[in-house]
PQR file of N, CA, C, O and H, with PARSE charges and radii, in Angstrom:
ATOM      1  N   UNK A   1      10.263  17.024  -1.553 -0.4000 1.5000
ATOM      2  CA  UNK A   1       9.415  15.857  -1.486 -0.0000 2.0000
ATOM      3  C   UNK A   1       8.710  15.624  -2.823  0.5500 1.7000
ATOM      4  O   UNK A   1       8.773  14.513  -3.349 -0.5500 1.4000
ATOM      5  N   UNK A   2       7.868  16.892  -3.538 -0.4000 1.5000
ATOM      6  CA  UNK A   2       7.363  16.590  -4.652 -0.0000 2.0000
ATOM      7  C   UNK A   2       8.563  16.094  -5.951  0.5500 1.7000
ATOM      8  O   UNK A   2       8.213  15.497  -6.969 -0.5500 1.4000
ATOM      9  H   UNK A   2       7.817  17.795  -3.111  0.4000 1.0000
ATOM     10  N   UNK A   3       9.573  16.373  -5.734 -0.4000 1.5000
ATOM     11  CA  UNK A   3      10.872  15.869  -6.627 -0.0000 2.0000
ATOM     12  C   UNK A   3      10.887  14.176  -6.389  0.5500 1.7000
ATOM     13  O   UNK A   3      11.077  13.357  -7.288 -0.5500 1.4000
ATOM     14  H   UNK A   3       9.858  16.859  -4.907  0.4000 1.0000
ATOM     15  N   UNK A   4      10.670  13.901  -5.133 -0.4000 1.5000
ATOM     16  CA  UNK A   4      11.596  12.050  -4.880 -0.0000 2.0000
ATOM     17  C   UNK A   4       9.721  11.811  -5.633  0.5500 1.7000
ATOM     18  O   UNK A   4       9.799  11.336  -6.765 -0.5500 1.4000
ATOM     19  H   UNK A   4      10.516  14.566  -4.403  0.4000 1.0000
ATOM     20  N   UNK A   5       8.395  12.036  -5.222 -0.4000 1.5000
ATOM     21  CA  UNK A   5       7.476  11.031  -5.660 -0.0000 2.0000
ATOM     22  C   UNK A   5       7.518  11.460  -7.123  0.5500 1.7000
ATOM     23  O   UNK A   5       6.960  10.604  -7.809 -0.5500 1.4000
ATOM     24  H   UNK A   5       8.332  12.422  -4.302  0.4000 1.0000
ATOM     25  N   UNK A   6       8.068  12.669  -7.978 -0.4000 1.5000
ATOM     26  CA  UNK A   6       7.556  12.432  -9.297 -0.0000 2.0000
ATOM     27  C   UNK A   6       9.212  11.306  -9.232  0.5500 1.7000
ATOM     28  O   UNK A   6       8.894  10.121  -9.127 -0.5500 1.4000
ATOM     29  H   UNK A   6       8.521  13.365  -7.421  0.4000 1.0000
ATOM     30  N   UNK A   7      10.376  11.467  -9.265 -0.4000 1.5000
ATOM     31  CA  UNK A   7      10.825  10.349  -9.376 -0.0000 2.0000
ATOM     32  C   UNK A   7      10.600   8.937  -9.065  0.5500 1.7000
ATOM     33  O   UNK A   7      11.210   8.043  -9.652 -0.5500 1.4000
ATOM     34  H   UNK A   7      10.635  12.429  -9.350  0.4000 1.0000
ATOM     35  N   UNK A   8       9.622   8.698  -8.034 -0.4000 1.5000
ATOM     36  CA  UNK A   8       9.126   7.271  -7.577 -0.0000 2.0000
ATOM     37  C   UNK A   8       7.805   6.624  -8.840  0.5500 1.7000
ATOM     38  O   UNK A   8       7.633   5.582  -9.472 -0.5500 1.4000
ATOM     39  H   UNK A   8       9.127   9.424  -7.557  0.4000 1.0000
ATOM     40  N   UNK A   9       7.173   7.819  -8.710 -0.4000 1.5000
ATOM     41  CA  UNK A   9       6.283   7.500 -10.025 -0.0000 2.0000
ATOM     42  C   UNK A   9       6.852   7.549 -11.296  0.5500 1.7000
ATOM     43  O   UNK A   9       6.210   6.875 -12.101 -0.5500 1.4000
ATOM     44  H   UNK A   9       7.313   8.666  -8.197  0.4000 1.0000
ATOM     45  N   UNK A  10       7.737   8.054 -11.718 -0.4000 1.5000
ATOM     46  CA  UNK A  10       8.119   7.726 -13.495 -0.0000 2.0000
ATOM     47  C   UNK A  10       9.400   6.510 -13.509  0.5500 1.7000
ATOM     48  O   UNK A  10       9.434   5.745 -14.473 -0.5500 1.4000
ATOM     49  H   UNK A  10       8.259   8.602 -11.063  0.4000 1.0000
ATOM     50  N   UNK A  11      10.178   6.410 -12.678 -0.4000 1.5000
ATOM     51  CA  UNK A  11      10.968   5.543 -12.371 -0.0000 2.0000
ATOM     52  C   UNK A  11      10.481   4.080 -11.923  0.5500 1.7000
ATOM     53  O   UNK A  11      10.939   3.045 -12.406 -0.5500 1.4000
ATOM     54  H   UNK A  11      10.150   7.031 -11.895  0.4000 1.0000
ATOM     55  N   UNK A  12       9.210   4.153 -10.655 -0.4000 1.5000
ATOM     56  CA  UNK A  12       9.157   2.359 -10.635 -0.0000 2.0000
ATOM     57  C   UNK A  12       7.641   2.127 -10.750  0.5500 1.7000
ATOM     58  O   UNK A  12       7.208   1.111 -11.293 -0.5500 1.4000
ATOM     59  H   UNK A  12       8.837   4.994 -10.262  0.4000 1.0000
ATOM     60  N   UNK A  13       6.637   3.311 -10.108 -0.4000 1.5000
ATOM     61  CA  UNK A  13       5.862   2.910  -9.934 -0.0000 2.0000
ATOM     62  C   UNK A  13       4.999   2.876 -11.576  0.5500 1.7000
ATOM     63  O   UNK A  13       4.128   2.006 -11.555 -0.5500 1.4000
ATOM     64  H   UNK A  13       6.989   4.136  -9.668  0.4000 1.0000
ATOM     65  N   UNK A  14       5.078   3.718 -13.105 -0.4000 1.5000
ATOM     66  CA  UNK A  14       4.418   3.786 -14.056 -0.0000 2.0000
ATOM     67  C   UNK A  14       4.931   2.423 -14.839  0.5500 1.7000
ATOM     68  O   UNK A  14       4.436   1.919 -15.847 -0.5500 1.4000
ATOM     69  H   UNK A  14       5.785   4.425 -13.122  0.4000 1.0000
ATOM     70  N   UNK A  15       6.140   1.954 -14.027 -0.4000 1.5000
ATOM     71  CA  UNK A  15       6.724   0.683 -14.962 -0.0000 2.0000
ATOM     72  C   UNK A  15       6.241  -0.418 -14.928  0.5500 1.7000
ATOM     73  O   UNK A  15       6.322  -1.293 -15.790 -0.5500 1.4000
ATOM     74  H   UNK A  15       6.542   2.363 -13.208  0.4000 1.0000
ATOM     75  N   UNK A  16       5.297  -0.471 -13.165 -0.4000 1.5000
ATOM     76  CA  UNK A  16       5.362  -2.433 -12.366 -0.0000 2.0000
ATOM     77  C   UNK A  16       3.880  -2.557 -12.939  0.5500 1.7000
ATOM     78  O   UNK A  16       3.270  -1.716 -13.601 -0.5500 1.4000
ATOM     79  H   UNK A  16       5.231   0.240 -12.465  0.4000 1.0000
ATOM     80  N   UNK A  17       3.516  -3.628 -12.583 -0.4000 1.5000
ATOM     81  CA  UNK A  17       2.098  -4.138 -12.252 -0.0000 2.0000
ATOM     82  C   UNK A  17       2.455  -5.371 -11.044  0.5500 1.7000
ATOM     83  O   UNK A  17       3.082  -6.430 -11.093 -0.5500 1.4000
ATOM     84  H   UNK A  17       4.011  -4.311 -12.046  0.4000 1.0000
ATOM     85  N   UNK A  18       1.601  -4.534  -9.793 -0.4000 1.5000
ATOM     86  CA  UNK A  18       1.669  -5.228  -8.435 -0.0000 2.0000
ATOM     87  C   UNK A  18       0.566  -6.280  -8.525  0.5500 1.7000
ATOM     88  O   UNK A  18      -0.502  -5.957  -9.045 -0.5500 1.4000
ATOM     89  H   UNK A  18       1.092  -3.674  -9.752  0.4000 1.0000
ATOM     90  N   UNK A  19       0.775  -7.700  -7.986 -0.4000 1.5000
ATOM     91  CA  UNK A  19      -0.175  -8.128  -7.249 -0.0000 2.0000
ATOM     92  C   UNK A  19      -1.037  -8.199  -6.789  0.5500 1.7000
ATOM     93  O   UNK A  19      -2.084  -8.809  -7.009 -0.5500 1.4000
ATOM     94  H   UNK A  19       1.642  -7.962  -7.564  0.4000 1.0000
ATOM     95  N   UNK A  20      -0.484  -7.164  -5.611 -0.4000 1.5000
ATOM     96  CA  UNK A  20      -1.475  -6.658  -4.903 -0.0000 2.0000
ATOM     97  C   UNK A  20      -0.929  -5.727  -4.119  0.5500 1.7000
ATOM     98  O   UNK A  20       0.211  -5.365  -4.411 -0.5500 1.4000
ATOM     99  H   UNK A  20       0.366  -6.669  -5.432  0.4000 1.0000
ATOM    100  N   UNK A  21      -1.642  -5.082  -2.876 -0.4000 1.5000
ATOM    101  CA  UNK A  21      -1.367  -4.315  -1.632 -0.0000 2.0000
ATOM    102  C   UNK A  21       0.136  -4.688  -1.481  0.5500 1.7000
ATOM    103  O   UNK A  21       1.008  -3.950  -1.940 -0.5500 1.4000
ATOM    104  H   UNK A  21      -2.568  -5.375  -2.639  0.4000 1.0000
ATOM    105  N   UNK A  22       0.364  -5.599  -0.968 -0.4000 1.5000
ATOM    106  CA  UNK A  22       1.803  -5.941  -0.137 -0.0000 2.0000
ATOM    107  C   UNK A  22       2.610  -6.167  -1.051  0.5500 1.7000
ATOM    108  O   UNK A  22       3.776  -6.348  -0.699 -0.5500 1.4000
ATOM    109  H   UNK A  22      -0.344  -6.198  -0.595  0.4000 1.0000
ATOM    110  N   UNK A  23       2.348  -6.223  -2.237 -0.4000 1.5000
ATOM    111  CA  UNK A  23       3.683  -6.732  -3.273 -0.0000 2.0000
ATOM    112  C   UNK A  23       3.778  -5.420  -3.792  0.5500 1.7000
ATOM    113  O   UNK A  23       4.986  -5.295  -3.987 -0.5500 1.4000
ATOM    114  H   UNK A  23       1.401  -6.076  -2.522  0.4000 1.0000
ATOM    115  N   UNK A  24       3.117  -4.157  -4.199 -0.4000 1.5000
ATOM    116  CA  UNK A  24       3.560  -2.702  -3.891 -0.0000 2.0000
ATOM    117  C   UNK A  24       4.487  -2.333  -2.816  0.5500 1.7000
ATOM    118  O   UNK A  24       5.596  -1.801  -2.762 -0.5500 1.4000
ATOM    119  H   UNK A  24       2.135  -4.258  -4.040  0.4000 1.0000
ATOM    120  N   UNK A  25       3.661  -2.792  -2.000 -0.4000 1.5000
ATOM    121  CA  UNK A  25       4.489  -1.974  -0.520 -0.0000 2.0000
ATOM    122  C   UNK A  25       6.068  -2.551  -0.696  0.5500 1.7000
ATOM    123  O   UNK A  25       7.028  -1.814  -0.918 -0.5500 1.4000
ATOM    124  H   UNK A  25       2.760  -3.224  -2.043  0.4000 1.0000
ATOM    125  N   UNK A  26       6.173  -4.676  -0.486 -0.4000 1.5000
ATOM    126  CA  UNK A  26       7.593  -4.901  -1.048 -0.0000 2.0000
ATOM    127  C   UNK A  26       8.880  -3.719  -2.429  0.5500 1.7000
ATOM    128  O   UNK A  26       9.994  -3.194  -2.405 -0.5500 1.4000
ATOM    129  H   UNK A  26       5.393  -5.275  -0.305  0.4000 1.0000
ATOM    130  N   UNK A  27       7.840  -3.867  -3.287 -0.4000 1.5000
ATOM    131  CA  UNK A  27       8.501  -3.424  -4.255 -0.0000 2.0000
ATOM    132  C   UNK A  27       8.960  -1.705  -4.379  0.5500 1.7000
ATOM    133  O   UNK A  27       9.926  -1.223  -4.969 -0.5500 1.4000
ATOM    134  H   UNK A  27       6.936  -4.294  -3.306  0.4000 1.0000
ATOM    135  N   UNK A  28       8.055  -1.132  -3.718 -0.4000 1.5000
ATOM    136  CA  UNK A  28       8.179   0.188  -3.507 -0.0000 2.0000
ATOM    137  C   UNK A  28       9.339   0.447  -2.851  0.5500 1.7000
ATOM    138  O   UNK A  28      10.187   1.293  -3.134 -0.5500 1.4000
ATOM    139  H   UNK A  28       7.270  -1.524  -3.239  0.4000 1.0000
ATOM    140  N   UNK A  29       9.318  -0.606  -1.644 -0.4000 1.5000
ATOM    141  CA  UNK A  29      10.285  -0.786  -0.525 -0.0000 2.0000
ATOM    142  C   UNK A  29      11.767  -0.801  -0.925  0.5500 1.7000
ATOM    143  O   UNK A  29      12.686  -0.379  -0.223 -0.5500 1.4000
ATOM    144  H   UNK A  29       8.629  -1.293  -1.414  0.4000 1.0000
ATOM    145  N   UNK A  30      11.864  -1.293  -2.034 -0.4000 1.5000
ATOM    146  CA  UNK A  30      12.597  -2.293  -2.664 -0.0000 2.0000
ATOM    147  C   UNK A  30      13.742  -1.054  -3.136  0.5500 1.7000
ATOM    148  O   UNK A  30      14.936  -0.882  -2.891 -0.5500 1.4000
ATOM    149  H   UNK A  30      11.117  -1.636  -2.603  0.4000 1.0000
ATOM    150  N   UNK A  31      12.594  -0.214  -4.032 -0.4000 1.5000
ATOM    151  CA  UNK A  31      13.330   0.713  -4.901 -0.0000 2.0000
ATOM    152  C   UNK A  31      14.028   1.773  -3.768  0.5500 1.7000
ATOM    153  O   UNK A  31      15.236   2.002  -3.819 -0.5500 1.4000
ATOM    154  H   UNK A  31      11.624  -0.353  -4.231  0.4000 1.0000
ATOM    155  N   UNK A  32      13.442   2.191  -3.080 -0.4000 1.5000
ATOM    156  CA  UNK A  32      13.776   3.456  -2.165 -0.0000 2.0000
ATOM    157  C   UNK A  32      14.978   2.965  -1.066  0.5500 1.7000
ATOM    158  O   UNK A  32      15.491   3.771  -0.289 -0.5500 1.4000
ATOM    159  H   UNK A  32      12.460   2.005  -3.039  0.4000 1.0000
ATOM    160  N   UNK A  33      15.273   1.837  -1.102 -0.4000 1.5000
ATOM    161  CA  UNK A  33      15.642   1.341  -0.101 -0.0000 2.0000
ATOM    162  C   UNK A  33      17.444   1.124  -0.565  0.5500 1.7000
ATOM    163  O   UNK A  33      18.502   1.530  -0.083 -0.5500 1.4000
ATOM    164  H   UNK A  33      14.857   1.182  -1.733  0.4000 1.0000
ATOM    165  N   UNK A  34      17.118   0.385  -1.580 -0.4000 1.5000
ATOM    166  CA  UNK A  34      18.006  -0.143  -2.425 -0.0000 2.0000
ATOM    167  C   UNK A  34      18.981   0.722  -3.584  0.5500 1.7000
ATOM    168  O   UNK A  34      20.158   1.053  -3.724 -0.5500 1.4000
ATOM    169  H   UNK A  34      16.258   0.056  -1.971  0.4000 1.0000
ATOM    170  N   UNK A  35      17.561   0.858  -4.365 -0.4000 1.5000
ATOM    171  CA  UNK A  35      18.077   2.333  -5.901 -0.0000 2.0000
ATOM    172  C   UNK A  35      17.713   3.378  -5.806  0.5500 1.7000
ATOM    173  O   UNK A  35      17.907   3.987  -6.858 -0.5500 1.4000
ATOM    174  H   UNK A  35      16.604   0.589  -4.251  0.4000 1.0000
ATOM    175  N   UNK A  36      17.140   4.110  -4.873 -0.4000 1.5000
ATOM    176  CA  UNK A  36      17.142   5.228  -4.554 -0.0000 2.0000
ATOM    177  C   UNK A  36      17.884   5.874  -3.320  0.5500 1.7000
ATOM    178  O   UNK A  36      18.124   7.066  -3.125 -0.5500 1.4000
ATOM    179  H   UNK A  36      16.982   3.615  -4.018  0.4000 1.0000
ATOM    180  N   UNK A  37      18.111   5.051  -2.732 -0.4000 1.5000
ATOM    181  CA  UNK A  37      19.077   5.584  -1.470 -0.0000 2.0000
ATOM    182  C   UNK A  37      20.381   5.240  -1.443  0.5500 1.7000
ATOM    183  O   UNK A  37      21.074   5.760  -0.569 -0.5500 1.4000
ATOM    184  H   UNK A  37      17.916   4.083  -2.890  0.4000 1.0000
ATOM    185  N   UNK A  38      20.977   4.320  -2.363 -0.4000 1.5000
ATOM    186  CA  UNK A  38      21.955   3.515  -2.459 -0.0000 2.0000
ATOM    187  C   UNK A  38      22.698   3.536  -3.746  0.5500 1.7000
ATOM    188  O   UNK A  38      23.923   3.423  -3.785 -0.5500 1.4000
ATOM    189  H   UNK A  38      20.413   3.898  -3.072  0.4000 1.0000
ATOM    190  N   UNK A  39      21.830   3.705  -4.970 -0.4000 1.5000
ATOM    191  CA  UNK A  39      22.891   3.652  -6.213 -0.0000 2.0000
ATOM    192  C   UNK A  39      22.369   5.047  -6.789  0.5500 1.7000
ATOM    193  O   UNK A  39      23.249   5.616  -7.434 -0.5500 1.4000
ATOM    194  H   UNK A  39      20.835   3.797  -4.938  0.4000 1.0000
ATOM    195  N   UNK A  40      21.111   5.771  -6.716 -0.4000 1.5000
ATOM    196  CA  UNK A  40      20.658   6.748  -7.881 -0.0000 2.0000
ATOM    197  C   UNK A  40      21.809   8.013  -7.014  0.5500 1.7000
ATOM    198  O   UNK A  40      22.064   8.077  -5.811 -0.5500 1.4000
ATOM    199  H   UNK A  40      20.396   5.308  -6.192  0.4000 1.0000
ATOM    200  N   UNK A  41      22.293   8.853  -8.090 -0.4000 1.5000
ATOM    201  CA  UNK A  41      22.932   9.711  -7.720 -0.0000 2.0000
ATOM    202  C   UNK A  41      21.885  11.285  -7.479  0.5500 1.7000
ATOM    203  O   UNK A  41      20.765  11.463  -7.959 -0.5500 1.4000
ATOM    204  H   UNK A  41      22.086   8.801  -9.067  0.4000 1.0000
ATOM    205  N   UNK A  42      22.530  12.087  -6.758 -0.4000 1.5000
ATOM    206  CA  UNK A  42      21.268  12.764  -6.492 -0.0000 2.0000
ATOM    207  C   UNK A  42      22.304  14.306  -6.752  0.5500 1.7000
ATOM    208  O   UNK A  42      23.447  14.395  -6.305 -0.5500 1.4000
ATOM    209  H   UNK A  42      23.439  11.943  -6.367  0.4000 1.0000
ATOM    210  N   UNK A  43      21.576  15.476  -7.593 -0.4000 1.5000
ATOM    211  CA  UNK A  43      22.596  16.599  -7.398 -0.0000 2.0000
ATOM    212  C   UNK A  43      22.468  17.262  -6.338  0.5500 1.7000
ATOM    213  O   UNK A  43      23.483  17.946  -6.205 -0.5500 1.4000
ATOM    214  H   UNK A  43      20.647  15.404  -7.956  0.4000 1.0000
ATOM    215  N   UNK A  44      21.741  17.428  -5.488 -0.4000 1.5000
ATOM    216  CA  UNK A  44      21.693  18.446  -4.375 -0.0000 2.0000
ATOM    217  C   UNK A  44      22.226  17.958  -3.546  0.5500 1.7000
ATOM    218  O   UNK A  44      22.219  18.585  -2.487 -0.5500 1.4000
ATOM    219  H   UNK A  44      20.917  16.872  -5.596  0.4000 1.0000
ATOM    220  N   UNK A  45      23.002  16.531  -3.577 -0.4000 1.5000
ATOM    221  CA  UNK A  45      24.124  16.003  -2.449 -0.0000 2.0000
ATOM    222  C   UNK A  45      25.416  16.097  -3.109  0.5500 1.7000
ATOM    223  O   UNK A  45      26.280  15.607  -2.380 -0.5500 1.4000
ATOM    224  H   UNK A  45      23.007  16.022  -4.438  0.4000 1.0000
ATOM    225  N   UNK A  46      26.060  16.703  -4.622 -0.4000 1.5000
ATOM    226  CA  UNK A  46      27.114  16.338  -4.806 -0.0000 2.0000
ATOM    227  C   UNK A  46      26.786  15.178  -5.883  0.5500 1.7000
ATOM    228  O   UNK A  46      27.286  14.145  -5.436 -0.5500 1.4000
ATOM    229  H   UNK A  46      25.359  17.100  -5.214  0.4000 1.0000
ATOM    230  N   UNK A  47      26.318  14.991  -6.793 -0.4000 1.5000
ATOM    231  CA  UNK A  47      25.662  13.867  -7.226 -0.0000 2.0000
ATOM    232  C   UNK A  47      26.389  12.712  -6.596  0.5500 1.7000
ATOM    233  O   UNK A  47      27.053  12.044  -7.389 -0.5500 1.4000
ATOM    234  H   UNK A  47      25.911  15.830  -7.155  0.4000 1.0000
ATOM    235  N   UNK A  48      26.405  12.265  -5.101 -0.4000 1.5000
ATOM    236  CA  UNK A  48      26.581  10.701  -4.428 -0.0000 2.0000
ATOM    237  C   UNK A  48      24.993  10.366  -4.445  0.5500 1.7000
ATOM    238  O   UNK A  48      24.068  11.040  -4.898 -0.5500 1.4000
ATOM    239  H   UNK A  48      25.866  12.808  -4.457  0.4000 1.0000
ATOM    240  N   UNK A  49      24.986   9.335  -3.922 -0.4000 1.5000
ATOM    241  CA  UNK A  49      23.556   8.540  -3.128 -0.0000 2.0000
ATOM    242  C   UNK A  49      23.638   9.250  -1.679  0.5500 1.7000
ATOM    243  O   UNK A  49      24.504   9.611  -0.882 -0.5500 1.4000
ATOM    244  H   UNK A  49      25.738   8.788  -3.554  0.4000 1.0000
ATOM    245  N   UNK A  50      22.491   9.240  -1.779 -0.4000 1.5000
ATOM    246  CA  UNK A  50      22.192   9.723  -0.162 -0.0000 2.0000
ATOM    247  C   UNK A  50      22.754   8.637   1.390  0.5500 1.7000
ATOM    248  O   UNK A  50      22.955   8.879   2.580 -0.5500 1.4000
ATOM    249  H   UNK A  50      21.787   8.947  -2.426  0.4000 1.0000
ATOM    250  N   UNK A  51      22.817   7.584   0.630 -0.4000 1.5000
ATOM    251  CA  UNK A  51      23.274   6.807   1.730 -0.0000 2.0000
ATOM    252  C   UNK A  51      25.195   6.733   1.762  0.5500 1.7000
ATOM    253  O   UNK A  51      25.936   6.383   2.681 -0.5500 1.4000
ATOM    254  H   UNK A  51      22.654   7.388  -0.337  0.4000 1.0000
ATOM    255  N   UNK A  52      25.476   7.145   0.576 -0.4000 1.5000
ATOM    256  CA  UNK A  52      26.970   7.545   1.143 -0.0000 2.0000
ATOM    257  C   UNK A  52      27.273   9.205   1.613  0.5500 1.7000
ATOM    258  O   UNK A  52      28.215   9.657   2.265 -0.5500 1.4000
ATOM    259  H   UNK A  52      24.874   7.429  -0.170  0.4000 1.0000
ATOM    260  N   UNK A  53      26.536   9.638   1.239 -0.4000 1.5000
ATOM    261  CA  UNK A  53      26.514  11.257   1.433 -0.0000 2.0000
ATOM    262  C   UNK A  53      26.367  10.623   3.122  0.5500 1.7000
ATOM    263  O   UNK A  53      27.332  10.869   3.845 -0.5500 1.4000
ATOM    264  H   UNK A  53      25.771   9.271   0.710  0.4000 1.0000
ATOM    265  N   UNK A  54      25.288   9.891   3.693 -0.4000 1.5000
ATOM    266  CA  UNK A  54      25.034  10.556   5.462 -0.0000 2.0000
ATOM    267  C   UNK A  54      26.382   9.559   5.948  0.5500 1.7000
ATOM    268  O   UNK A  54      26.897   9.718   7.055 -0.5500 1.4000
ATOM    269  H   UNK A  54      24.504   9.692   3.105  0.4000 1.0000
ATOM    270  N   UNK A  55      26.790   8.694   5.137 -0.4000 1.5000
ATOM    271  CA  UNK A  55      28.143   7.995   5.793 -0.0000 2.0000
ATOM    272  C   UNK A  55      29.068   9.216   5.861  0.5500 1.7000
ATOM    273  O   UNK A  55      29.308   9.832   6.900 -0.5500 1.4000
ATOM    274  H   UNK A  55      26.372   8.565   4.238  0.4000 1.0000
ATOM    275  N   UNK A  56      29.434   9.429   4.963 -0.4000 1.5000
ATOM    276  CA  UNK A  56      30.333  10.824   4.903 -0.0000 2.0000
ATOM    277  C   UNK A  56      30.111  11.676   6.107  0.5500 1.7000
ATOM    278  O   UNK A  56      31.034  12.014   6.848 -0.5500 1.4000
ATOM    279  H   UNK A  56      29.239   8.929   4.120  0.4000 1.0000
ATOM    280  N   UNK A  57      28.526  12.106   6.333 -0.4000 1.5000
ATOM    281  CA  UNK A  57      28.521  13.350   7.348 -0.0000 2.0000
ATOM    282  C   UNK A  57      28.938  12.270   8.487  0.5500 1.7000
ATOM    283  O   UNK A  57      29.777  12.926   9.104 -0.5500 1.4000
ATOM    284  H   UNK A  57      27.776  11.832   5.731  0.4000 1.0000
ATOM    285  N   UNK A  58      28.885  11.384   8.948 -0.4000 1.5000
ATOM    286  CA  UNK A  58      29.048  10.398  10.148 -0.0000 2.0000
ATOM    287  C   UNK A  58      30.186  10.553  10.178  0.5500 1.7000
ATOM    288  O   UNK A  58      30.665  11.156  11.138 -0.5500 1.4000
ATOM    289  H   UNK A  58      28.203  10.850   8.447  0.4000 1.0000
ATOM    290  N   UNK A  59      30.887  10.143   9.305 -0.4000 1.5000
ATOM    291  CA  UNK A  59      32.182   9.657   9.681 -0.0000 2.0000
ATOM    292  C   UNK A  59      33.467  11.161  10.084  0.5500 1.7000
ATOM    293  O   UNK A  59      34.461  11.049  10.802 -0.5500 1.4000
ATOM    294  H   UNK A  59      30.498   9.653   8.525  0.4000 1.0000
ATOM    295  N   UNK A  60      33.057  12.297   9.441 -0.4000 1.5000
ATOM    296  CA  UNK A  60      33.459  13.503   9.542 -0.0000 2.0000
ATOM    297  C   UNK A  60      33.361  14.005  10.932  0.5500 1.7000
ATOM    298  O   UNK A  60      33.710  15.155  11.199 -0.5500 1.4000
ATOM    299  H   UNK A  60      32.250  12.388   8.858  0.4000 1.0000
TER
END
């Protein structure tokens, strides 16, 4: 866990300037959802994304 927030903090959150409250929460949303679960490669899965890594365990 302390690995994904220092990646959430040097990756999106030291980069943005929010709005406000809800345009964080969007954008936070955004990254984890999208480029962190979907395109960033990760090594402790095999460097895939985590969201093809749990397709994989599914479909197996």
């Amino acid at each position: 866990m302390e690995s994904f927030y220092k990646t959430l903090k040097s990756e999106e959150v030291n980069f943005q300037e929010y709005l406000d409250l809800d345009d964080a929460r969007q954008q936070i949303d955004h990254f984890i959802g999208e480029l962190y679960n979907r395109e960033r490669l990760h090594s402790s899965l095999g460097y895939v994304p985590p969201a093809e890594f749990a397709a994989r365990c599914h479909s197996a």
